[in-house]
Each structure stands twice: as C-alpha cells, then as structure tokens.
C-alpha positions, 0 to 999 in steps of 0.5 A: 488493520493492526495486529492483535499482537503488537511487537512488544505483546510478541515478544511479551508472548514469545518470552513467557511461552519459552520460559514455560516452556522451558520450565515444563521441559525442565520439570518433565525430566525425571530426577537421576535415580540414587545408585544403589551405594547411596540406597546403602548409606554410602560408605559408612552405610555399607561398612555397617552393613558388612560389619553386622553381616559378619556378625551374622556369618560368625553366629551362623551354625551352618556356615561359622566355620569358615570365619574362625582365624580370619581377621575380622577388620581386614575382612569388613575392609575388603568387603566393604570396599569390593561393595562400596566399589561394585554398587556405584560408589567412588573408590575403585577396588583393588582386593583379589577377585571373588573366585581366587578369594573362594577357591579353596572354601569349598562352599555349597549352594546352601552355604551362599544361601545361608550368607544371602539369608545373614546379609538380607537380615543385615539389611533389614537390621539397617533399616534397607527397604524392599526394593534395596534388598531386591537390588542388592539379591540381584548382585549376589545372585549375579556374583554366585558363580564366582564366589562358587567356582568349581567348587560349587555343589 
C-alpha cells in the first residue's frame, strides 16, 4: 500500500511546515526594545531637552544662583554629551565625572529635587511620555550620590 505521502507531498509538506515554522519563530521574537536615547530623540532630542532644562534651572528661584557666570552653550554641550552618552546613545563622553563637577556647589537635597522637578517638566514640555520620564527619574535618582558628594545634606 502506497503511502498517503508521497515523496514530493513529503517534501511539499516538510517545506511549507519549515518555512511556517520558521515564520512563526521569527514573529515570536520580540522586537528590541529603543534605548532610552532614542526614547529621547537622540541627539537633537536630548540637546532640546537639556537647553529647555536650563532655562528652567535659570528661572528657578531656588536653585538659579548656581547658574549665574556660567557659559550657557558650554554647559548644554557637556550635558547633552554625558546624556546622550549615559542612555544608550553613540558618542562616548569625555567631560569630568558628575562629583568633581559638583563638588564645590554645595547642593541639598532640595536643590536636586527642585532640578529633577525642571528636568521632568523639560520632558513634559518635549512631548516625553510616562514611561520616558519614569525612566530618565531612574537615572538621576541612580546619579544623586555623585552629584551629591559629601556636600549633600
């Protein structure tokens, strides 16, 4: 008796159940989820973001002082590297680490608060949803006790 399956049903069989297969394997794997520089806009994103951040600090009652006689587009450049760099971006960078940088400041816990609330509304300004500001409160937070040293209060 012959077989339901002849040779070229076989291999018509075996060839559409490996190329399902292999679709089904294929659409199974989840997509790579955007780092969170891209989540950002990537470089442009972020230098918006870091520009309407310290237009922020500026008009900030509580913390405006330690912007006076600052460079302004030095200081964007800076953090928009050390961001663009710290989530996920391409360039690598180079500045001076976030405790020698504020070391001598002198900030309190209130002030990062207050620079945290300027960079959450920065995001909201730019459009950056829930799960994008979550994410970018993660890093800050992670970074407070460097940017707090022993100077923190």
């Amino acid at each position: 008796m012959r077989s339901p399956l002849s040779g070229q049903r076989l291999m018509l069989v075996l060839a559409v159940v490996f190329t399902f297969g292999m679709q089904v394997s294929v659409a199974d794997e989840p997509a790579a989820a955007p780092s969170l520089y891209d989540r950002l806009g990537g470089w442009d994103g972020i230098d918006a973001i870091v520009r309407d951040t310290v237009a922020l600090h500026q008009a900030n009652d509580k913390i405006a002082h330690y912007f006076t006689d600052v460079d302004v587009e030095q200081l964007v450049n800076h953090v928009t590297a050390f961001f663009a760099a710290g989530t996920g971006g391409p360039s690598k960078y180079e500045g001076r680490d976030m405790t020698t940088t504020h070391a001598s400041m002198g900030l309190t816990d209130e002030d990062f608060d207050s620079a945290v609330a300027d960079i959450m509304k920065s995001l909201e300004k730019n459009g950056k949803d829930e799960s994008v500001r979550a994410d970018v409160t993660t890093v800050l937070y992670s970074l407070k006790p460097a940017v707090m040293g022993a100077a923190g209060n």
